[in-house]
TIKOLMAR-990568 format. One record per residue (C-alpha): residue in one letter; x, y, z. Coordinates in steps of 0.05 Angstrom, whole numbers, plus 5000, padded with zeros to 4 digits. Layout:
AXYZ;...
! end
This chain:
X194032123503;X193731503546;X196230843506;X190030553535;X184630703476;X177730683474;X176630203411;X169130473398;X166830353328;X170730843282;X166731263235;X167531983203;X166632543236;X160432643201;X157432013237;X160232263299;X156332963297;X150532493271;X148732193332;X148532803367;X141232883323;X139432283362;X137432713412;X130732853379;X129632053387;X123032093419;X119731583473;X112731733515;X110832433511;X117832763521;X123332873470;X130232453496;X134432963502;X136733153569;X140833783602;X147634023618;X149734233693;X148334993706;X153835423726;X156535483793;X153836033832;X159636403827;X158836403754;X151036453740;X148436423805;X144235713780;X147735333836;X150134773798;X158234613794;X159134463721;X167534513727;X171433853692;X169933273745;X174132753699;X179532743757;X175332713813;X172432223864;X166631883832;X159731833872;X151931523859;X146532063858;X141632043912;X135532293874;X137331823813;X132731213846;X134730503830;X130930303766;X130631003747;X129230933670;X135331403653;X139031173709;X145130743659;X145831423619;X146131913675;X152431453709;X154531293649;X156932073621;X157432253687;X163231813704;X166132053629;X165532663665;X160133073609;X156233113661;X156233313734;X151833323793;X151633783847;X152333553930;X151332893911;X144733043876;X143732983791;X135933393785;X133832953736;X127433313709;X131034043710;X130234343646;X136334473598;X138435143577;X141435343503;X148135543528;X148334823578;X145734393509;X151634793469;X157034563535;X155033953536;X155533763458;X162133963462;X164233643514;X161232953486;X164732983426;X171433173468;X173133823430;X174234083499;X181334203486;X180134633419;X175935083473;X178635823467;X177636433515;X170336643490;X172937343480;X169537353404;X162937143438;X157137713409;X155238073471;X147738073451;X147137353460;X148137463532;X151236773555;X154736673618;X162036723637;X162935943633;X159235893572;X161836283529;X168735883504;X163535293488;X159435743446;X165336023415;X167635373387;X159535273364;X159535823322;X165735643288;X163534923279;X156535193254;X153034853301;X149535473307;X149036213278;X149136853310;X143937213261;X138636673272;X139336563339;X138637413346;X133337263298;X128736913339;X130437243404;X125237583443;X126838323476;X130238263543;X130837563532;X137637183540;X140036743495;X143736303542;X139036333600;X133835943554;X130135323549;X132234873488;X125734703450;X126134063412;X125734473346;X131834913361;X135734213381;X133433863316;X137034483278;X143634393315;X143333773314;X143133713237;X148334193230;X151933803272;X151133223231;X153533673167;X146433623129;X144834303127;X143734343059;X140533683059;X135933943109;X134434623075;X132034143006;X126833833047;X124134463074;X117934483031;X115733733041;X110433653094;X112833363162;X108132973179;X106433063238;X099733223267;X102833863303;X106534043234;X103334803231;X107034893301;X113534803268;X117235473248;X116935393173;X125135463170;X126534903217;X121334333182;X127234163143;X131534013192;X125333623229;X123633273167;X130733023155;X131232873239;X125232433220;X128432113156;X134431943186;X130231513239;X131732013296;X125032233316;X118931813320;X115132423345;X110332333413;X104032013437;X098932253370;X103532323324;X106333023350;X113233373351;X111633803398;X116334333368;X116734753433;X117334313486;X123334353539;X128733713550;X130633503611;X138233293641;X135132523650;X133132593572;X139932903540;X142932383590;X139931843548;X140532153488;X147832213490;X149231563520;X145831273460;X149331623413;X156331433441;X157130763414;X157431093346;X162131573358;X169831533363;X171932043414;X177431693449;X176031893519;X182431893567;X178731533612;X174130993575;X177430343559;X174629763519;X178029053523;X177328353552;X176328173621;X182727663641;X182627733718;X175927833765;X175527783831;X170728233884;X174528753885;X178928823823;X177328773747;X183328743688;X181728813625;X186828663563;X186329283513;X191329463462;X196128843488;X197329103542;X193829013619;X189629553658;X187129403722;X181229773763;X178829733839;X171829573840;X167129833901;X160729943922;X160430623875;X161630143815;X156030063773;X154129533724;X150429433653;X150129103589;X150529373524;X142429213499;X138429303556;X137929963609;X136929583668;X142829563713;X146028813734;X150328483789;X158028493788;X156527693783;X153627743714;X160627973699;X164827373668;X172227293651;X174527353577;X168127733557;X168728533527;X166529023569;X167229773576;X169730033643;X170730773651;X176331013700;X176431453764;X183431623794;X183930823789;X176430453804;X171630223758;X165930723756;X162630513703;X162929743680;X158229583607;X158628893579;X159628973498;X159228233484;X157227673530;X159727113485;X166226913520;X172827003468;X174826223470;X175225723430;X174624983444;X178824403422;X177423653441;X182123133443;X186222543472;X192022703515;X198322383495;X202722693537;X205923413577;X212123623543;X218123953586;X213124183646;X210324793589;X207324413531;X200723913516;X201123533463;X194623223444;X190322823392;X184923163356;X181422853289;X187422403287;X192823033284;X197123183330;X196823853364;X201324213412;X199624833452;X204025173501;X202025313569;X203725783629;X203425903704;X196326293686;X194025613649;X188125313698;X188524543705;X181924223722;X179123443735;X172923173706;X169823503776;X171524103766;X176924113822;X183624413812;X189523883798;X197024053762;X199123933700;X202923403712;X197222943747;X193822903684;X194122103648;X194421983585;X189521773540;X185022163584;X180022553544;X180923383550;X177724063534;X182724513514;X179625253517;X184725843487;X183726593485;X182026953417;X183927673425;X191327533426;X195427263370;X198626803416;X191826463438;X193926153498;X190925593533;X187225913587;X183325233616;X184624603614;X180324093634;X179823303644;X173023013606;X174522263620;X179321843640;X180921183651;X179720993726;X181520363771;X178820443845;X174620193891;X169520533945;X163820583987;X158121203971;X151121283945;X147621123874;X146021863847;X142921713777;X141921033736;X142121063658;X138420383633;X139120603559;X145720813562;X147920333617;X151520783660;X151320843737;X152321593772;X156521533847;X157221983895;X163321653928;X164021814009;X168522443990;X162522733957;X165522663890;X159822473833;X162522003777;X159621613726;X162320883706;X159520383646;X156619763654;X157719223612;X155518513610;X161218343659;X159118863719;X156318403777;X150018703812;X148618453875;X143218643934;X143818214006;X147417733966;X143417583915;X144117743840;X140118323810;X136718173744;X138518873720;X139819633727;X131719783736;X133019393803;X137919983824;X135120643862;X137521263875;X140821413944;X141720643957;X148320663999;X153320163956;X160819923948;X163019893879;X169719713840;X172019983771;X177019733731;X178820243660;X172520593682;X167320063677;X164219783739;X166519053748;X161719053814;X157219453851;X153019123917;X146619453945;X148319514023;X142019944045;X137220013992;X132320603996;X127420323941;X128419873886;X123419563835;X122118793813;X118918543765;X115417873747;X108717463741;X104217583797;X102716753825;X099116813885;X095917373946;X094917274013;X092317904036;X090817614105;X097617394120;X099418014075;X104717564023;X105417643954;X108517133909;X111017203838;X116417043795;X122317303776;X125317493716;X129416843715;X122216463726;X123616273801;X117216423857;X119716923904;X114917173975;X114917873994;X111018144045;X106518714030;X106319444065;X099919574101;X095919914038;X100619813977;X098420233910;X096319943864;X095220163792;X092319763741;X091020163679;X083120343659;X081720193736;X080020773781;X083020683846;X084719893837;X084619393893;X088018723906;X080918453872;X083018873811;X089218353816;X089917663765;X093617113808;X094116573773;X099415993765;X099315903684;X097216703670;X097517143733;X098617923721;X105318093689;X107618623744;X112619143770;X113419073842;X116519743883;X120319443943;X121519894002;X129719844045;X125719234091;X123718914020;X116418944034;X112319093959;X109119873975;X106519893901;X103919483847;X103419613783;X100719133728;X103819193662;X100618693619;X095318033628;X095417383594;X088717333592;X084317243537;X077617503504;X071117203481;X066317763461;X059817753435;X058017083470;X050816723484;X048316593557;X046415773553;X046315693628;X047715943690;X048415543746;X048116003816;X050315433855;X056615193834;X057515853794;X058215513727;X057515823661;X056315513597;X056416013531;X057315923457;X061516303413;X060816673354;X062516013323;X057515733361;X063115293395;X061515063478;X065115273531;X064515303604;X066815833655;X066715793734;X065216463768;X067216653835;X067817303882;X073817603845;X070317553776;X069618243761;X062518433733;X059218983692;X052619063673;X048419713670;X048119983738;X052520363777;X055019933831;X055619203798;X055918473847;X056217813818;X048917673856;X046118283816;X050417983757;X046817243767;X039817503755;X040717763693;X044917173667;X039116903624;X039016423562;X040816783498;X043117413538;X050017683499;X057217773542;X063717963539;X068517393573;X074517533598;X078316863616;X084416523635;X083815713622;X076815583655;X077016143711;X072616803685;X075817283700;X071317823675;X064517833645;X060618403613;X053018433597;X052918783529;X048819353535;X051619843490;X055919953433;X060920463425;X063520683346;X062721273304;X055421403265;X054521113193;X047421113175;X040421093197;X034420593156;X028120913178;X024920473134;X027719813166;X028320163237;X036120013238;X042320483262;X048120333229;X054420363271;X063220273248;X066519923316;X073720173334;X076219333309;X073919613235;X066919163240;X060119433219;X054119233258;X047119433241;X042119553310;X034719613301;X031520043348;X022820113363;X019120663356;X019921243315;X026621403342;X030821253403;X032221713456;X037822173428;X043222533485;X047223163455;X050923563510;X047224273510;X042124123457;X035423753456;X037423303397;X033322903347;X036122343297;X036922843247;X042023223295;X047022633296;X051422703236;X056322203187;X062122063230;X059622263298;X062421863351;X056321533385;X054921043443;X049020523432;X045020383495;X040719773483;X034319633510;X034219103584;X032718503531;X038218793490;X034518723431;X033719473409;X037420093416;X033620563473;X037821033469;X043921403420;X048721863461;X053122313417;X060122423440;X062523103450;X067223583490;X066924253507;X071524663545;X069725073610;X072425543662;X070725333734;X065425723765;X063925343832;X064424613856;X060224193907;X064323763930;X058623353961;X054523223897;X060223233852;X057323763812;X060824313774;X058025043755;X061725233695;X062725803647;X063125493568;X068825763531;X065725723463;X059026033471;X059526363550;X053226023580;X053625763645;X052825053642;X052124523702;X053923803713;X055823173750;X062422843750;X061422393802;X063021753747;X067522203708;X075422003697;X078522653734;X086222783714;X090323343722;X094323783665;X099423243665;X093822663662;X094722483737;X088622243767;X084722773820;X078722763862;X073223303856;X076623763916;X082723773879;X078324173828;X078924943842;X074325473817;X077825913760;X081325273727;X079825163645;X077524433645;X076123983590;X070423603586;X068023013546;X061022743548;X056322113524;X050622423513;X049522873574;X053222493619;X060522713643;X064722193620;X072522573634;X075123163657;X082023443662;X084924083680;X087424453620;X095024783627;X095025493626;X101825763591;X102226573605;X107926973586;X110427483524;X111527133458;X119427053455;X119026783380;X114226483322;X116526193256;X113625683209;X113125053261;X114125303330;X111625813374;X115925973443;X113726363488;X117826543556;X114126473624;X113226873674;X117626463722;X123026683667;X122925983628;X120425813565;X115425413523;X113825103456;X108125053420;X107824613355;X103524953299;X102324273257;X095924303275;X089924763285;X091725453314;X086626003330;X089526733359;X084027103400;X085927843397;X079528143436;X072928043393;X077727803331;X079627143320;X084226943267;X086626173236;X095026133239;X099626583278;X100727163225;X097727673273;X102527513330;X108628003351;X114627933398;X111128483435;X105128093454;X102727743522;X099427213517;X095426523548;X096725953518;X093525293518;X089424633481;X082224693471;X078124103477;X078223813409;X086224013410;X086124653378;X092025123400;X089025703429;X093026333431;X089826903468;X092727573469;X092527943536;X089628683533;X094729113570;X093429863594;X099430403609;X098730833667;X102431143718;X102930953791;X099631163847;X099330813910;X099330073940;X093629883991;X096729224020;X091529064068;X086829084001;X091028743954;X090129413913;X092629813860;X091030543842;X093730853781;X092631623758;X086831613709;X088131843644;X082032323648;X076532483697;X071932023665;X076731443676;X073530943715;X078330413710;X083330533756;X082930053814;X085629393805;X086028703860;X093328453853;X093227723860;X099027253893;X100526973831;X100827723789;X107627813751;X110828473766;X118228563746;X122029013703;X125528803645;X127028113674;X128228333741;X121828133789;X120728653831;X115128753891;X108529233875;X111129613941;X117329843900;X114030293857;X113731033867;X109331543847;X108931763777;X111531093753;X111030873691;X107130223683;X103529693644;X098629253664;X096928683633;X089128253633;X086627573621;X079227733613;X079328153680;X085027893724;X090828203725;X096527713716;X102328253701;X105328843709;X111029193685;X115329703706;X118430123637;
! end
């Protein structure tokens, strides 16, 4: 025996032979067990080589198809040489014969060598030459008996030459496992399966124990389908899922640590000592957990992985445990002892570790430096093995250190809250320096205020001193931001004045159409702007590499308000203004063409504004000194419903400033606007959010619009009328409507125009009355639920991220017609859509999924055809959109990869299909 051991999990022999029942495991419609090689033709005639391959070259199988769901199995017992192909080809779906199942049991649990001549084999079983050792050794082990397997043989029928039914593998298997008596006790107890008066009445047992012991599940409705064949791919699978609890100490299987990879070689440490294998384009790779094979780059060094030998190459390569075996230690670097030795600070302790030529030495880049270049009082990472006693320091690498130079390069990052500047210096190297309160920042000489006035990819030369910047100068700026009180614009001569954070005026020049953004304003203008020497716009101005402002953003006013005030006089000629306020107090405002208006109509000027100014009228001022800036005619209020007085005529509204106002309105009723109903008072409810429209003199409400939202999926857009056909989530009528003076934003809240809208989208909608007042796109979140527990749900994408979903609040689950309050009815196993309905429910919808098998691809139609499940199937054509997810496992993969007779799910969101997955 090679010193080189396998170091599977070590159990009893019992646990060993138990596995083997795990052959009865059951998955789709087929049990997993699978088939042993045929004799050569010289032996049986079958064709098939089935001679010891463990010392020979190791090759792929060209009928076992990449993907293949037994594919890690077949390679995997192959290359541990239980199984063998036959001129290059492994005949996955041949059936398995007794005497093959018997060989091939054997073999797995490497009694090979306790194999004797056969000689005592009965004649009447009639097994081939080959055969007959393996048998031999069955009987003795009571895997099987020679008067029940003469028993239940037919006349002229051979006991070797037959098919293994799943009932006659369940006994052995049990046997195997030492339960016979076990099995015998539960002979009487129902199976339950649907198929249980199918199963000869001395093996239910032995099926009912297989099903106790979590070996069979049974097959699609409930069935064991006692006489049904296994194929090689199954008893493939079945064994190689049975190996990790067995302890058969192949020759040629070794388990250990990975210390050296490169592309062509792996070394692994097992039982303190090295083993080294070539690794080629035979080599194949997997992980423990999942059957899907992986790349030789998802290997990494001081993982555990399996690799099983072939006269020297790796043919079979299975990571065990992805979690690297190193541990981490942090410290200060006080010095390097005699060229071998670190001797470092950690949690005020000193700690030595001794080092070798192996030992990498790394800077805070990553690049390779020795030992000896290392400073100290430099911070390091110290990572050592753990499989050895000696734990060695395998990496060592610089964190920080203290730095003194001086350069040229580019600004990569800026950190304002942590005051730290990221360089990519003219080698290409990236650091990252402090800033203190002594770091000069300069830009064509002049001082910069502070780190917001820094940009990414501004070309710079910089000096550090103990690794804080003592200066850095702009000398090509790509973009930088100012920011300061807006004093004067000149659009004609295109100058801008403001000043600066140190309260000196500055000029820029302005780009030919600067942005500007002003918040509550839909696509602001400079008239949108307040220049003004004692209160102009408090601004952030985005200067371009010429210093010319290209955007404009205002981040607060100085202005102040005067609502609710009385119209005295207007004068149109010199544009004077003369109110009173609510404190009946004088004052007088001048007017001019930048005084921004509102009054009810849809396209406001100050002319329109001036006929309406009349004596007693009520406005809303907006002023700075005498200069109005803004003024509002008040015709509506806005505030949540309190109470109606029919008696007294009066609606009785709560402002958003706390304040109660009482409105009388004529008539019987005013006008009330509900979106979708035809509303009377009696509709609008305690609490309603409500908007007040008062009458031209604005001494009566005309008209009460309820607030609402709803939430729709896009049918159709006119782009020309700004009209929207949409489908209504809630109740599925198709609803239309005009968003022409709508706020339009996008998932993230950026603003849109109606083209950007596209038919399919979930939009939320929010309405006065029946008008459109905002609409945004709702974020659509699709993938499988990864995990749920009391406060978050995550879910992982189908671009292979993931997202979370806080459950503090209202959470619905739509499982087809159901829907349910919380996520209790939620699995791992789901798909689902995710997203916020309009009043900010979570919505969780489950996707409805259907398995079929493949048929064929029409790419010219974008279509899929699947084999119907019967002839009344009618649902077997489905459009594949750009955006469908098809992968396997988490592998995408293209719809032109599959192959007949595939396996598949498909996935729906109402009737698109967004998925599809390969088992």
């Amino acid at each position: 025996m090679s010193s080189f051991k396998r170091t599977y999990r070590r159990n009893s022999k019992k646990a060993v032979s138990a596995m083997l029942a795990a052959a009865i495991c059951l998955s789709g419609s087929a049990a997993v067990f699978a088939d042993e090689p045929a004799e050569s033709s010289a032996n049986s005639g079958t064709g098939t080589n089935i001679t010891n391959t463990s010392n020979t070259a190791f090759s792929l199988f060209s009928d076992v198809q990449n993907g293949f769901w037994a594919e890690k199995y077949i390679y995997k017992l192959a290359a541990e040489g239980i199984i063998v192909g036959d001129a290059g080809k492994f005949r996955p779906s041949d059936s398995v014969t007794q005497q093959e199942a018997i060989t091939m049991a054997i073999r797995f649990m490497n009694l090979s060598a306790e194999v004797g001549s056969g000689d005592t084999v009965p004649a009447e079983l009639q097994i081939s030459g080959y055969a007959k050792p393996y048998v031999e050794l069955a009987l003795k082990k009571n895997l099987i008996d020679k008067d029940e397997e003469l028993a239940i043989l037919k006349e002229k029928e051979s006991w070797g030459q037959k098919k293994a039914s799943r009932e006659w593998v369940a006994k052995v298997l049990i046997r195997a496992l030492g339960k016979d008596e076990e099995a015998k006790a539960l002979g009487i107890a129902a199976t339950g399966f649907a198929d249980h008066d199918k199963i000869t009445s001395s093996v239910r047992g032995y099926v009912n124990l297989a099903a106790k012991l979590d070996i069979t599940k049974g097959i699609e409705g409930n069935k064991f389908d006692p006489q049904g064949n296994v194929t090689r791919a199954q008893i493939a699978t079945f064994f190689g899922k049975g190996a990790e609890h067995l302890d058969a100490n192949y020759p040629n299987v070794y388990e250990g640590i990975v210390t050296e990879l490169t592309d062509s070689k792996l070394t692994l440490y097992v039982d303190n000592q090295l083993k080294s294998f070539v690794l080629d384009n035979r080599s194949v790779y997997f992980t423990k957990d999942s059957q899907l094979k992986i790349s030789k780059h998802d290997l990494k060094t001081y993982t555990k992985v399996l690799a099983i030998d072939k006269i020297g190459s790796a043919a079979y390569v299975e990571i065990i445990d992805g979690n690297q075996q190193l541990e981490t230690t942090e410290g200060t670097l006080l010095r390097i002892l005699n060229g071998n030795r670190i001797l470092m600070l950690v949690n005020n302790d000193s700690v030595e570790y001794t080092f070798d030529d192996t030992t990498a030495f790394l800077d805070q880049n990553g690049n390779k430096v020795a030992a000896s270049s290392l400073t100290p009082e430099s911070t390091i990472i110290v990572q050592r093995e753990t499989y050895t006693a000696a734990r060695k320091p395998v990496l060592v690498q610089v964190k920080s250190a203290l730095v003194s130079k001086s350069g040229t390069g580019t600004i990569e990052s800026v950190d304002v809250t942590g005051k730290k500047v990221t360089i990519r210096d003219a080698s290409g190297t990236v650091e990252t320096y402090a800033v203190d309160e002594t770091t000069i920042l300069l830009y064509q000489s002049q001082k910069l205020n502070s780190l917001n006035e820094l940009q990414a990819k501004s070309a710079i030369k910089y000096s550090v001193k103990n690794s804080v910047l003592d200066s850095l100068e702009v000398t090509q700026s790509i973009e930088r931001t100012v920011k300061g009180t807006l004093l004067g614009l000149d659009q004609n001569g295109r100058l801008l004045t403001y000043s600066n954070a140190s309260g000196y005026p500055e000029v820029k020049l302005l780009t030919e159409k600067p942005e500007i953004i002003v918040g509550g304003i839909k696509d602001a203008t400079f008239d949108d702007l307040i220049a003004d020497l004692n209160g102009g716009d408090k601004v952030e101005l985005t200067l371009d590499a010429e210093e010319r402002v290209t955007k404009i953003v205002v981040e607060g006013r100085q202005s102040e308000q005067m609502p609710a005030a009385t119209v005295v006089n207007y004068d149109s000629k010199s544009k004077t203004l003369t109110v009173l306020d609510a404190n009946a107090k004088p004052h007088v405002f001048v007017l001019d063409d930048k005084t921004k208006v509102e009054y009810n109509s849809n396209q406001p000027t100050l002319a329109g504004m001036e006929s309406v100014l009349n004596k007693d009228r009520k406005i809303n001022v907006t002023y700075i000194g005498s200069r109005a800036l803004s003024v509002q005619m008040i015709y509506k209020y806005e505030g949540t419903f309190v109470s109606v007085n029919t008696a007294e005529k009066k609606i009785t509204l709560l402002t958003s400033d706390n304040k109660t106002i009482a409105l009388p309105y004529q008539g019987t009723a005013p006008t009330i606007e509900l979106y979708g109903k035809s509303a009377t008072l009696s509709d609008v409810k305690v609490g309603d959010p409500v908007v007040a429209m008062l009458s031209t003199n604005q001494d009566a409400v005309q008209t009460l619009a309820v607030k609402s939202s709803a939430q729709f999926v896009v049918s159709s857009v006119d782009t020309s009328y700004s009209r929207i056909r949409a489908v209504n989530s809630n109740n599925g009528l198709t609803e239309s409507f005009y968003v022409d003076q709508a706020i339009l934003t996008d998932e993230n809240g950026n603003p849109i125009r109606v083209n950007n809208i596209q038919s399919g989208q979930t939009i939320n909608v929010a309405f006065n009355g029946h008008k459109a007042v905002s609409l945004q796109v709702v974020k659509l979140t699709l993938g499988s639920v990864q995990n749920i527990d009391a406060s978050t749900l995550t879910v992982k994408t189908f671009a292979g991220g993931t997202e979370s979903f806080p459950l503090s609040g209202s959470v619905k689950v739509v499982r087809g017609t159901s829907v349910t309050t919380g996520t209790g009815g939620l699995s791992s196993a789901d798909r689902v859509e995710v997203r916020k309905d309009s009043d900010g429910t979570l919505i969780v919808k489950v996707l409805t999924s259907l398995e079929r098998k493949f048929s064929r691809y029409d790419a010219n139609a974008r279509e899929l055809v699947v084999k119907r499940a019967t002839i009344a199937d009618d649902k077997y054509r489905f459009f594949v959109n750009a955006d469908t997810y098809v992968h396997q496992g988490d592998t995408t993969i293209s719809v032109q990869s599959l192959k007949d007779d595939d396996k598949i799910v498909l996935y729906f969101n109402g009737e698109r299909l967004v998925e599809i997955e390969k088992q």
